[in-house]
N, C-alpha and C positions, 0 to 999 in steps of 0.2 A: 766232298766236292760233288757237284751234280750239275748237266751239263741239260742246259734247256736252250734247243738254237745252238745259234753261234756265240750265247752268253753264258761264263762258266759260273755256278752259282756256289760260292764256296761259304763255311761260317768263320763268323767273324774271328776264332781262333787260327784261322788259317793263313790270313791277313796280315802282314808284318807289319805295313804302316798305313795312317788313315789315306793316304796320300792313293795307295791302291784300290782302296772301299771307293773313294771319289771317281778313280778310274771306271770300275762298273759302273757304278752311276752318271758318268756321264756315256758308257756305252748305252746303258736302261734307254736313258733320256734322247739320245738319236734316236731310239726306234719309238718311241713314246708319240715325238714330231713327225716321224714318220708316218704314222697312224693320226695323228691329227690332219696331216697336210691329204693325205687319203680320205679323209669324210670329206663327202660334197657339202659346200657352204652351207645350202638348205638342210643338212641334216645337223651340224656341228654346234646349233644350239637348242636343237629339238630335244626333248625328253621322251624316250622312249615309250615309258609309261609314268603315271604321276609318281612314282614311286621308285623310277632309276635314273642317274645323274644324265642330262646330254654330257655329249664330250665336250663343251665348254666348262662344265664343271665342274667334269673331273679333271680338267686342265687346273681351272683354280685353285682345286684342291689341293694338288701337288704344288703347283707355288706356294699356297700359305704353309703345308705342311714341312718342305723342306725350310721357305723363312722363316718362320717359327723356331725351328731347329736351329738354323745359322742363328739367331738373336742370342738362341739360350745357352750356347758353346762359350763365347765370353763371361756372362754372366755364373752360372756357374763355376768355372774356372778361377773367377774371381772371386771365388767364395760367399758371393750375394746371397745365391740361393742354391738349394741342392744338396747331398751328402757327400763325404769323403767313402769314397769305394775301393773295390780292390778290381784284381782282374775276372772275378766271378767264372772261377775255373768250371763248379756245378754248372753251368748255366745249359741247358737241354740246349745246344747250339741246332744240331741236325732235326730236332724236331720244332724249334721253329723254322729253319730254312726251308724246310719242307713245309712248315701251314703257309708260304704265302708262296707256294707255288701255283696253289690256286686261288682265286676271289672267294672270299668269304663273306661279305657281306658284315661285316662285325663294326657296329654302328662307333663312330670315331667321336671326337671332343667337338663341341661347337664352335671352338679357335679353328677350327679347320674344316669347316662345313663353306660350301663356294656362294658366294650371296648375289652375284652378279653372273650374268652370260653373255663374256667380253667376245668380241670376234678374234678370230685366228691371230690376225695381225697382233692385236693388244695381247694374248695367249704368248704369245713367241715372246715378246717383251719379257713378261713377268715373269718367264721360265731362265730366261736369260740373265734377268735383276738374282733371282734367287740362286739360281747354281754360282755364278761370280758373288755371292754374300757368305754362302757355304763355303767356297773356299778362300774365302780370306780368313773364315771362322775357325777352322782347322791348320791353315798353314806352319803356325809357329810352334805346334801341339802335335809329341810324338803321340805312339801308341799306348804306350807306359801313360804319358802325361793324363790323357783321356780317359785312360783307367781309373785314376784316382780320383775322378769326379763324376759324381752323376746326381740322377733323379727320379722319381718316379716315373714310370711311364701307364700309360690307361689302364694297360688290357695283360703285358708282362711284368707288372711290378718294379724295382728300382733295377734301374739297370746304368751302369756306366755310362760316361758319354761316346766310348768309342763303342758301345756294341749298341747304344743311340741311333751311331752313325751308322753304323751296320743295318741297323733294324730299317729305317729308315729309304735305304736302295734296297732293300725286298720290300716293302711297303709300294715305291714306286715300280719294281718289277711286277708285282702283283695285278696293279693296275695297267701295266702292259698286258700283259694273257689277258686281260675282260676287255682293254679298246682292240686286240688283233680278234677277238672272237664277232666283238660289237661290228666293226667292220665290214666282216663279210659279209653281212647283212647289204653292204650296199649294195647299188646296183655298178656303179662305175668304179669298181674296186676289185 
């Protein structure tokens, strides 16, 4: 367990049910909008430099990335696509919890790259479409259940879908610490 803020950042063995992981994540995701609703409009689709996301972006991102994810919890579970897994007791829990404490920079999938720069309003929507997709995707699926299926992922190899899910709310806490740092930048913040 590691305690960043007022957000306790625990690994996914520690977790009893997905139901809790959803919890943090939807803690992440308040502060995430809060850091959005904090960039002045004229900054909120500007790109930094050609080569780092505006916050409309990485707003997108995190939409596609968690809808992605809600799509692919049925799916797999249905045995469409994916492997039959176990609990992945190995799995260096602490030391990924710890790589997305900070922004890395570690180039993601083109499913998840943001191709538009929606304003706030349309942002708040899609953030709201996806987390209500995520949990309908997980609600009927223990922890146990989540275990037994998975898939590969990019950058950690196959992983479950509950430690997916796991992955997934430090994925988007990570991107909190880079928009609270981006931020300070501004003037009216």
């Amino acid at each position: 367990m590691s305690q960043e803020g007022s957000l306790i950042l625990k690994t996914a063995s520690e977790y009893k049910t997905p139901n809790e992981v959803f919890e943090f994540w939807k803690q992440v995701r308040e502060e995430v909008i809060t850091c959005f609703k904090k960039t002045p409009q004229e900054n909120f689709t500007e790109n930094p430099t050609p080569d780092k996301w505006s916050v409309s972006e990485i707003a997108e991102h995190l939409y596609l990335s968690q809808f992605n994810l809600a799509r692919m919890i049925p799916v797999v579970m249905s045995r469409k696509f994916g492997n039959d897994m176990d609990e992945q007791p190995n799995l260096q829990y602490e030391k990924i919890r710890d790589g997305f404490l900070k922004p890395s920079g570690i180039k993601n999938p083109d499913t998840v790259n943001p191709l538009n720069k929606y304003p706030l309003n349309e942002v708040l929507k899609l953030l709201q479409k996806s987390e209500e997709k995520i949990g309908s995707s997980i609600k009927n699926f223990s922890k146990s259940d989540l275990q037994k299926r998975g898939f590969e992922h990019p950058i950690l190899g196959p992983l479950n879908l509950f430690n997916w899910f796991w992955v997934m709310s430090l994925h988007e806490y990570s991107h909190l610490v880079a928009l609270k740092e981006k931020i300070k930048n501004y003037p009216s913040v």
